[in-house]
LOGUPA-516852 format. One record per residue (C-alpha): residue number from 1; residue in three letters; x, y, z. Coordinates in Angstrom, 1 decimal, decimal comma. Each point is the difference from the previous one (the first is absolute). Layout:
% LOGUPA-516852
<atom num="NUM" residu="ALA" u="X" v="Y" w="Z"/>
...
% end
This chain:
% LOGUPA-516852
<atom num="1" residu="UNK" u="48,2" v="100,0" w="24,7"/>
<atom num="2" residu="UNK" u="2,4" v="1,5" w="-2,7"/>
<atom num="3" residu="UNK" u="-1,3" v="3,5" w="0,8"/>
<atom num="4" residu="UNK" u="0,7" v="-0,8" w="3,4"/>
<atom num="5" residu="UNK" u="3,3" v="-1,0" w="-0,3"/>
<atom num="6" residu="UNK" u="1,0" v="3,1" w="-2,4"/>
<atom num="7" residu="UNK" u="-1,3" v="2,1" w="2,6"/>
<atom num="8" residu="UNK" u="1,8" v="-1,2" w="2,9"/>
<atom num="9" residu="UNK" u="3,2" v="0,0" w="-2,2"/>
<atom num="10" residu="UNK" u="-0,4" v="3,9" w="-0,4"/>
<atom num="11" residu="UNK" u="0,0" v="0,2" w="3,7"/>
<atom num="12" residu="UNK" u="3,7" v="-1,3" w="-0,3"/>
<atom num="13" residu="UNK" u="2,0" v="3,1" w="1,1"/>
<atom num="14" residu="UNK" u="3,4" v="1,1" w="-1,7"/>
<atom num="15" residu="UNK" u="2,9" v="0,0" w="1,8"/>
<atom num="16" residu="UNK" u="3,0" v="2,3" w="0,3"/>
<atom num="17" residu="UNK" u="3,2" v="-0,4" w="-2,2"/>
<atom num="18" residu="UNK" u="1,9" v="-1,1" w="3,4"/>
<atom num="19" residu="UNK" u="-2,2" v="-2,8" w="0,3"/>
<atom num="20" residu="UNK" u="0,0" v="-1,1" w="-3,9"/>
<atom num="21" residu="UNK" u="3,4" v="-0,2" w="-0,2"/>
<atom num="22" residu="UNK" u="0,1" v="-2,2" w="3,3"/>
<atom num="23" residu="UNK" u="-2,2" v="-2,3" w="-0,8"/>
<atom num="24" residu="UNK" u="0,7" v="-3,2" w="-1,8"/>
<atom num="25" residu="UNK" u="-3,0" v="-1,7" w="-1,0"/>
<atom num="26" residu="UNK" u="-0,4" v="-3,6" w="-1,4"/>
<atom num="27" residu="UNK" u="-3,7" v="-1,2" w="-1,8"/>
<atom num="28" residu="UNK" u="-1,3" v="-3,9" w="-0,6"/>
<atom num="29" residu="UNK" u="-3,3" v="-0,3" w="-1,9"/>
<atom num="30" residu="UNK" u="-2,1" v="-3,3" w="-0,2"/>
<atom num="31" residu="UNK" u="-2,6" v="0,4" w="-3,0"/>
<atom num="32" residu="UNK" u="-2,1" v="-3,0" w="0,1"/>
<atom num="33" residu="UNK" u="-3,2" v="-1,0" w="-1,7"/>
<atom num="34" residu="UNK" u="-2,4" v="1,2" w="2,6"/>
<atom num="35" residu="UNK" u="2,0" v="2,9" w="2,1"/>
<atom num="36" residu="UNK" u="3,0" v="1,6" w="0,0"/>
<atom num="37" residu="UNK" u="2,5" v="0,4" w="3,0"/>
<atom num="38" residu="UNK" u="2,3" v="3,4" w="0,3"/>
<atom num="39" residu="UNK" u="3,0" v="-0,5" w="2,7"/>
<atom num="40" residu="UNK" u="2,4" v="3,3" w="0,5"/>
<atom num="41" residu="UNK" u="3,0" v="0,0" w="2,6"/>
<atom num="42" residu="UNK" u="0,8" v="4,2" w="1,0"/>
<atom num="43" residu="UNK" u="3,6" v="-1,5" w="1,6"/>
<atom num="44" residu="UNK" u="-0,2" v="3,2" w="2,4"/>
<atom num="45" residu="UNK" u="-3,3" v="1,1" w="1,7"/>
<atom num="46" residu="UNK" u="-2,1" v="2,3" w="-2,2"/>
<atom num="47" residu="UNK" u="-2,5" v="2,6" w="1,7"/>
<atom num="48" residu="UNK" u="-2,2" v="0,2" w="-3,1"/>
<atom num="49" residu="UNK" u="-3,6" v="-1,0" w="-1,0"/>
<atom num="50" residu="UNK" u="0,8" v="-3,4" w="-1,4"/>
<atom num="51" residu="UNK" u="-0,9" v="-1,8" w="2,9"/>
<atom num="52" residu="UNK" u="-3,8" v="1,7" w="-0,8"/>
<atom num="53" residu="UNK" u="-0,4" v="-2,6" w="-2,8"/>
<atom num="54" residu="UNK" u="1,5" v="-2,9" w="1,9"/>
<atom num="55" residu="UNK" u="-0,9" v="-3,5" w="0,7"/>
<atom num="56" residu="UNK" u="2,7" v="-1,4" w="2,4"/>
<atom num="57" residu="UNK" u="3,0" v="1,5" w="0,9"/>
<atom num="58" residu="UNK" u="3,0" v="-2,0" w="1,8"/>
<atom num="59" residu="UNK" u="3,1" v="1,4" w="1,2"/>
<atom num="60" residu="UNK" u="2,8" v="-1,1" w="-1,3"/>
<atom num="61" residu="UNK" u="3,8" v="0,9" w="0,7"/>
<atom num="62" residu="UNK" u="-0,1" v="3,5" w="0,3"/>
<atom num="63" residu="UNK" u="-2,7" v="1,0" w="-2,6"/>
<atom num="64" residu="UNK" u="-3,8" v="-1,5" w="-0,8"/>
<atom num="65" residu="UNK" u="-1,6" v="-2,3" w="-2,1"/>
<atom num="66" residu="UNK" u="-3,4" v="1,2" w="-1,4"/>
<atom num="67" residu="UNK" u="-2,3" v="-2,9" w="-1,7"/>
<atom num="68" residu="UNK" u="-3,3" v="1,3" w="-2,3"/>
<atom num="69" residu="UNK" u="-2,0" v="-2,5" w="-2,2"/>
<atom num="70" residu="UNK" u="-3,0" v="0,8" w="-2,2"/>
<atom num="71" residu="UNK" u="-2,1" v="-1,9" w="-2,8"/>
<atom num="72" residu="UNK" u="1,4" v="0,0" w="-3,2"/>
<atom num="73" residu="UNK" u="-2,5" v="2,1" w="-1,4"/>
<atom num="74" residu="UNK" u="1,5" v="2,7" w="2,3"/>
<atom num="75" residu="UNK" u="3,5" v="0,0" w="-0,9"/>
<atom num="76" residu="UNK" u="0,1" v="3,3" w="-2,0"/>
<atom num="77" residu="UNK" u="-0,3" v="1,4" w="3,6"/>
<atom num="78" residu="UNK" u="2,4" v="-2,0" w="1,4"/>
<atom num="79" residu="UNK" u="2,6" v="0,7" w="-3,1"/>
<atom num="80" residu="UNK" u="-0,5" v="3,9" w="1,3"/>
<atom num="81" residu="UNK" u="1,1" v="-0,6" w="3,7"/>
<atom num="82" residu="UNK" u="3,1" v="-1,8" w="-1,9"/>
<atom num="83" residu="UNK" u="0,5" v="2,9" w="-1,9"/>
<atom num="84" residu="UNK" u="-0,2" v="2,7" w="2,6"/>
<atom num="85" residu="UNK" u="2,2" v="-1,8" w="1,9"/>
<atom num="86" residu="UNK" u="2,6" v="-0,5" w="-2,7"/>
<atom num="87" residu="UNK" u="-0,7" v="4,3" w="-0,7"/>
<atom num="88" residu="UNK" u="0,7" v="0,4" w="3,7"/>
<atom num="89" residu="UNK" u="2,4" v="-2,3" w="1,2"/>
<atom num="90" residu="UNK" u="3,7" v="-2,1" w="-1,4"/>
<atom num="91" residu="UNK" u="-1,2" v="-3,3" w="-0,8"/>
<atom num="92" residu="UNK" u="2,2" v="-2,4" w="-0,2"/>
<atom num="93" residu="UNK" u="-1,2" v="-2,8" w="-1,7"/>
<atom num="94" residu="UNK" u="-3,8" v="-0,9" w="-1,3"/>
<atom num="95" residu="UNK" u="-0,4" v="-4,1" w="0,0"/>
<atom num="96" residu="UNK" u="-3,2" v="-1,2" w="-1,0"/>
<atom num="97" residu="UNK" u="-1,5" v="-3,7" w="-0,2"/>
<atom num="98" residu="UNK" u="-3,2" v="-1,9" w="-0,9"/>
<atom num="99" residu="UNK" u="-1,7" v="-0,1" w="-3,8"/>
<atom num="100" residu="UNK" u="-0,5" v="4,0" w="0,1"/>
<atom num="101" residu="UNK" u="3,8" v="0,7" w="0,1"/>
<atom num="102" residu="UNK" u="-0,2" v="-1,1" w="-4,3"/>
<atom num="103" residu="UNK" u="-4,0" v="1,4" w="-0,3"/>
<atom num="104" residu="UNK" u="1,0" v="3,2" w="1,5"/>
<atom num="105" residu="UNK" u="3,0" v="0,6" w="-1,0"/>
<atom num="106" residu="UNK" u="-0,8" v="3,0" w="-2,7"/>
<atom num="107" residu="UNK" u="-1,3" v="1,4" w="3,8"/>
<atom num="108" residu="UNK" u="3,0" v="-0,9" w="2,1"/>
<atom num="109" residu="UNK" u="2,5" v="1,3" w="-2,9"/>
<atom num="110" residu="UNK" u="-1,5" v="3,3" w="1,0"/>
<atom num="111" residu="UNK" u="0,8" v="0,4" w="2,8"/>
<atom num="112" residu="UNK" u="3,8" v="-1,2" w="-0,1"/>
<atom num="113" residu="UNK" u="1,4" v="-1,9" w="-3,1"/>
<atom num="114" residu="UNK" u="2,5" v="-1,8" w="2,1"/>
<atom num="115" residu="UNK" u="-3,0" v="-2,1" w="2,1"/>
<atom num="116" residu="UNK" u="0,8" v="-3,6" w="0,1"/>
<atom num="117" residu="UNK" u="-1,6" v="-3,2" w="-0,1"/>
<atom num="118" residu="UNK" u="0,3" v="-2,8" w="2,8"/>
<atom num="119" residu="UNK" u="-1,2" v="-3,6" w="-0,1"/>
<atom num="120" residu="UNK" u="-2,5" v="-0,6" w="2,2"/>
<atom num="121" residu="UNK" u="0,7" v="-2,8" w="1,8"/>
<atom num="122" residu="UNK" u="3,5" v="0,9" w="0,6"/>
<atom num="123" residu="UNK" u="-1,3" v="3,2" w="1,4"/>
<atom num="124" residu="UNK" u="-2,6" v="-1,8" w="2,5"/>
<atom num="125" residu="UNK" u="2,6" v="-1,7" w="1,2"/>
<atom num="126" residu="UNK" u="1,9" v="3,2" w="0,9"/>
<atom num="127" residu="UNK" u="-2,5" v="1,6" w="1,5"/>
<atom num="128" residu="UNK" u="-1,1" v="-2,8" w="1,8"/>
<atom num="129" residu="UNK" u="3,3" v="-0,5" w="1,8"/>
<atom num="130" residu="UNK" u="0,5" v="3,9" w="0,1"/>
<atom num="131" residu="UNK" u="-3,4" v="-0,3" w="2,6"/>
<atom num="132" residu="UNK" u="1,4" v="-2,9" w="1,7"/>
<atom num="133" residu="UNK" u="3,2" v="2,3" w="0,6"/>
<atom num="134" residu="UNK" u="-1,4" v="2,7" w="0,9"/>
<atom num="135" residu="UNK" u="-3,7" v="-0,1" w="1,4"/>
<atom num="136" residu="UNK" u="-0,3" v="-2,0" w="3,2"/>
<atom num="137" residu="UNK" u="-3,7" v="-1,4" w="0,2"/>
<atom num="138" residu="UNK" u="0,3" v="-0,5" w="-4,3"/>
<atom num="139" residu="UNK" u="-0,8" v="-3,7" w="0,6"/>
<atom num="140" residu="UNK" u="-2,6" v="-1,7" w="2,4"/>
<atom num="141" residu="UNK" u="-2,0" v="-3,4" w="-0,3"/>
<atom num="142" residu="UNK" u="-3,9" v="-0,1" w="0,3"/>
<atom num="143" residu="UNK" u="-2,3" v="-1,7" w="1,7"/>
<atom num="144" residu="UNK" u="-3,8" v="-0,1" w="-0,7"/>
<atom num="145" residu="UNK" u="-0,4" v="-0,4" w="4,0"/>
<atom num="146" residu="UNK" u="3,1" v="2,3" w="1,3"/>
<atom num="147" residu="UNK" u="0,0" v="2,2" w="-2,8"/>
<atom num="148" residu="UNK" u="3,6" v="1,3" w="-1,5"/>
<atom num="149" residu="UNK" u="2,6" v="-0,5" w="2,3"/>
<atom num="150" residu="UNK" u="4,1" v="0,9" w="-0,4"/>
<atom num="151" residu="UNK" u="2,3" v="-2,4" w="-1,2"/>
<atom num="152" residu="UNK" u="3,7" v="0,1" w="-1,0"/>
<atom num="153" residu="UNK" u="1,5" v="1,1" w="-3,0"/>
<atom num="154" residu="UNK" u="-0,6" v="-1,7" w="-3,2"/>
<atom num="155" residu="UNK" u="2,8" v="-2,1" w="-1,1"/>
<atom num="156" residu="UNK" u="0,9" v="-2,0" w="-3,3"/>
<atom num="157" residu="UNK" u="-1,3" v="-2,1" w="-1,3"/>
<atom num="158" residu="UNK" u="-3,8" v="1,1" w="-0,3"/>
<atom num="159" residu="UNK" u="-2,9" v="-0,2" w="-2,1"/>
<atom num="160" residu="UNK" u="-1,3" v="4,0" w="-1,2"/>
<atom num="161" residu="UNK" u="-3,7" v="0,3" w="-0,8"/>
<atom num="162" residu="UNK" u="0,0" v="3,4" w="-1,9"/>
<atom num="163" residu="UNK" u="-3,4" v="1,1" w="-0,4"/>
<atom num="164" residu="UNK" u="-0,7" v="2,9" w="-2,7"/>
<atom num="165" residu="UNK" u="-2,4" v="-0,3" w="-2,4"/>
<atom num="166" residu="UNK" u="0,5" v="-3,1" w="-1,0"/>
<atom num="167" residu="UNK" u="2,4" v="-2,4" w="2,5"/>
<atom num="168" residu="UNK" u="3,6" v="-1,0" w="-0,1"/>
<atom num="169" residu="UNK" u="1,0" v="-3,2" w="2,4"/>
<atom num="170" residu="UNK" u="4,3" v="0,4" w="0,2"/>
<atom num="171" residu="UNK" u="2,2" v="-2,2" w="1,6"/>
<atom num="172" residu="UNK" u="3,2" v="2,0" w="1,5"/>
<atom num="173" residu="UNK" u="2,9" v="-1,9" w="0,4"/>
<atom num="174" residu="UNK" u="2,6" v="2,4" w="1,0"/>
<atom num="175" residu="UNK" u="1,1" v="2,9" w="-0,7"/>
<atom num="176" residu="UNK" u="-0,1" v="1,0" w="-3,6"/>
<atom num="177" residu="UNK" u="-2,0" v="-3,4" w="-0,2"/>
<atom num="178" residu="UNK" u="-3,4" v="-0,8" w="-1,3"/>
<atom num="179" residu="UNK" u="-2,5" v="-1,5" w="-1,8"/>
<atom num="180" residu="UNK" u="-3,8" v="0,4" w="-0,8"/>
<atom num="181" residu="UNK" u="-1,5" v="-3,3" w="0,7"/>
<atom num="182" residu="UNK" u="-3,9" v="0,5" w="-0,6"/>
<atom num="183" residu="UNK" u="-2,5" v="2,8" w="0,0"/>
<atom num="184" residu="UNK" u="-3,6" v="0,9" w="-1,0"/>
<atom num="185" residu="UNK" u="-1,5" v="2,7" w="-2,0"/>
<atom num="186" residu="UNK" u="-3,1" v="0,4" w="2,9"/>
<atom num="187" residu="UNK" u="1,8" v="3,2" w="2,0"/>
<atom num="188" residu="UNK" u="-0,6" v="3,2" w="0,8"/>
<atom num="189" residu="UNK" u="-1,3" v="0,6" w="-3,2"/>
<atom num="190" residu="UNK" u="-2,7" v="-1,9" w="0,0"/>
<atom num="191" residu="UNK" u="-1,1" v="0,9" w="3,4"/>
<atom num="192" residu="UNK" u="-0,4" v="3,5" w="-1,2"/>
<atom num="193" residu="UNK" u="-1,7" v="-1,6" w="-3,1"/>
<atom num="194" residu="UNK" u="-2,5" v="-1,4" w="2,1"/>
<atom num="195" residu="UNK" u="-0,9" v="3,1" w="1,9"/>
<atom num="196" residu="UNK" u="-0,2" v="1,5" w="-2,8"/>
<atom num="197" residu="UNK" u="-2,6" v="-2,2" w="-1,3"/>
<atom num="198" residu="UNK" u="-1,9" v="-0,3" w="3,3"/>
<atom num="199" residu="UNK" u="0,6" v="3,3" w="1,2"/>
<atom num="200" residu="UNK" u="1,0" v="2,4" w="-2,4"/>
<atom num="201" residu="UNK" u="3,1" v="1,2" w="1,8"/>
<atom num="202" residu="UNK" u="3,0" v="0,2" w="-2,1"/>
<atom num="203" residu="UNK" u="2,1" v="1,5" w="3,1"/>
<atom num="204" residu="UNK" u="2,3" v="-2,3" w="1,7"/>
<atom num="205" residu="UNK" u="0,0" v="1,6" w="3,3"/>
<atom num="206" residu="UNK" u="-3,3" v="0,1" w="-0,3"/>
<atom num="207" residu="UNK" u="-1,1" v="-3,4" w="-0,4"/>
<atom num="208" residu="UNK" u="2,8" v="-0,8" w="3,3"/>
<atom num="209" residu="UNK" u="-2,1" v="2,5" w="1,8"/>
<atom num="210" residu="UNK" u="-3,1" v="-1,5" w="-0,8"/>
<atom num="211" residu="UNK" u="1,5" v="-3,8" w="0,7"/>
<atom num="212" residu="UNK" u="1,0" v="1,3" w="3,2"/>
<atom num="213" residu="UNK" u="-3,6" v="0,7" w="1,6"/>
<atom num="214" residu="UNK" u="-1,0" v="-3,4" w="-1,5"/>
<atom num="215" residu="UNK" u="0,2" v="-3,6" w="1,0"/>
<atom num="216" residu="UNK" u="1,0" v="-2,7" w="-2,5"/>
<atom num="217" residu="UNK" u="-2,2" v="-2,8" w="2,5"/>
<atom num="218" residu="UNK" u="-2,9" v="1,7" w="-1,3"/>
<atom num="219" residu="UNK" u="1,0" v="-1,1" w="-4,0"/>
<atom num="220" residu="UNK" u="2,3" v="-3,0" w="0,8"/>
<atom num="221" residu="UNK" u="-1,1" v="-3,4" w="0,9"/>
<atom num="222" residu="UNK" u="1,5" v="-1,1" w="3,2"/>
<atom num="223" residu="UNK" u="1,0" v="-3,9" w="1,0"/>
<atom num="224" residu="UNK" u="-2,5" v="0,7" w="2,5"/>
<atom num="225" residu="UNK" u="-3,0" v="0,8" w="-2,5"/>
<atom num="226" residu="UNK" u="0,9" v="-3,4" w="-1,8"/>
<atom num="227" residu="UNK" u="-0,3" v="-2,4" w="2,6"/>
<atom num="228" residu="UNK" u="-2,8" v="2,3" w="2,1"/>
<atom num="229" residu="UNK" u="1,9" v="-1,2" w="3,2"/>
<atom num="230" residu="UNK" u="2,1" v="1,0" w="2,7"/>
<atom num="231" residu="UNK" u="2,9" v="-2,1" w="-1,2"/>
<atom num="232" residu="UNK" u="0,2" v="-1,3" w="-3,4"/>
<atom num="233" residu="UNK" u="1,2" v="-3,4" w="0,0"/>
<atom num="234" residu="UNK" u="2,6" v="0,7" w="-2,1"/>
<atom num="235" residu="UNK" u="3,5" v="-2,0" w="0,2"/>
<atom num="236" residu="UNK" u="2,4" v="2,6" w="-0,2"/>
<atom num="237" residu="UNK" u="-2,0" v="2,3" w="2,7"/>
<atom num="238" residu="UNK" u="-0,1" v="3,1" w="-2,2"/>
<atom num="239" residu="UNK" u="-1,4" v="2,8" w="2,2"/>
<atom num="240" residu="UNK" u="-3,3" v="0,2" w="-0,4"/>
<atom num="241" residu="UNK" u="0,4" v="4,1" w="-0,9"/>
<atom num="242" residu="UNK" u="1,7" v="-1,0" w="-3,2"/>
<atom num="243" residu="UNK" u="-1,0" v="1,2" w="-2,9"/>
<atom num="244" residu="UNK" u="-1,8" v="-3,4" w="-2,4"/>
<atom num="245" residu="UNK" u="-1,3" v="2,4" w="-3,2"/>
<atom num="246" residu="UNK" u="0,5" v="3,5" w="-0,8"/>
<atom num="247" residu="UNK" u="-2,6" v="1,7" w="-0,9"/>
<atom num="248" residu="UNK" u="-2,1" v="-3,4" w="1,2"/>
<atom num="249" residu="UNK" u="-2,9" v="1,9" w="1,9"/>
<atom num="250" residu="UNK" u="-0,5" v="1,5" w="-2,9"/>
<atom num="251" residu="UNK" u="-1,5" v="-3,3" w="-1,5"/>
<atom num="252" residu="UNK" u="-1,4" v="-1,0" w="3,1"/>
<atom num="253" residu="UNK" u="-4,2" v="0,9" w="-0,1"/>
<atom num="254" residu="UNK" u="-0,4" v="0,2" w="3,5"/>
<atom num="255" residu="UNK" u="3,0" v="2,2" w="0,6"/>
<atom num="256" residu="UNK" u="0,4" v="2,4" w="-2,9"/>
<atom num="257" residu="UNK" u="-1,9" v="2,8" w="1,6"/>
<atom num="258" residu="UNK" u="2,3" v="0,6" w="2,9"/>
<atom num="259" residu="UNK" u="3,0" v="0,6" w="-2,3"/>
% end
């Protein structure tokens, strides 16, 4: 994955000194426990080989956003796209958040002395209500029968569950306003924990990709494998598709072998 990333960030292609100069470019890093998040705003359209290593990209004004995450273990690769893009282009500003903006910072001085550090809360906050600006379909409820469907903008107060590697529950107030109010240290991290165990994949896209072409009915116990009926005659009429155990079959004898 690293190699992969380095190679792709050679295919980034220089541009001319008309376009340097023009260019104003701003950079946000999020360097969590499990992966790390690279978001860089070119506030004029760029004809160059960035968008080669991209993620997502959103317009935005009259320039683009571009998004890239990786695992931690590749960040050296990442730290080069920052760095060819600080060579190439006028950066701004550098902001960086999470527990890697301190435990790489010998890495990040590097590449510009002046990067700063943002809380982040205060910067989930920012982003959140940057999307709920600016991206239309940003929010949307869910339904285990309809599926997602769109819903209007998110408004104070509300409850935030952040998960990371570990998970954050935050209670915004209003602006400027919040609190954490619970959390849990079972996240994304110990997801990847586990299919590193079971599986032996270390790769965060890669265990999504695998999760993907499965089915959790096949490892889950269901309210319908408790009661072994059509309806459960259970008070509060939970669907009978709702999840009773994680990882139940799994205990189960009988159904073990079709998970």
């Amino acid at each position: 994955q690293n190699s992969k990333l380095l190679e792709k960030s050679k295919i980034y292609s220089q541009p001319s000194m008309e376009t340097k100069d023009k260019v104003r470019v701003f950079v946000g890093m999020d360097i969590g426990g499990t992966l790390a998040k690279l978001c860089v705003w070119f506030q004029s359209p760029v004809k160059v080989g960035f968008e080669n290593i991209e993620d997502l990209k959103i317009p935005f004004k009259k320039g683009e956003i571009f998004f890239r995450k990786c695992n931690n273990k590749d960040l050296d690769g990442l730290f080069k796209v920052l760095q060819t893009i600080k060579n190439d282009y006028d950066i701004q500003d550098i902001y960086v958040t999470g527990g890697g903006s301190y435990k790489y910072q010998k890495e990040l001085l590097e590449i510009d002395e002046k990067y700063n550090k943002l809380d982040e809360m205060s910067s989930l906050m920012k982003g959140i209500n940057f999307l709920n600006t600016h991206v239309s379909d940003f929010a949307f409820n869910y339904s285990a029968k309809v599926g997602k469907f769109p819903r209007e903008h998110i408004s104070y107060p509300y409850i935030l569950c952040n998960i990371g590697s570990g998970v954050s529950i935050v209670k915004f107030t209003g602006k400027g306003e919040h609190a954490r109010i619970g959390g849990t240290s079972i996240g994304g991290g110990t997801f990847l924990g586990l299919c590193n165990i079971a599986l032996g994949i270390k790769n965060f896209d890669t265990a999504i990709e695998l999760a993907n072409k499965g089915s959790t009915t096949r490892i889950n116990t269901l309210i319908k494998d408790v009661y072994r009926s059509v309806e459960s005659p259970n008070p509060n009429h939970i669907e009978q598709d709702a999840i009773a155990v994680s990882l139940g079959r799994l205990t189960m004898a009988n159904l073990k072998n079709e998970a």
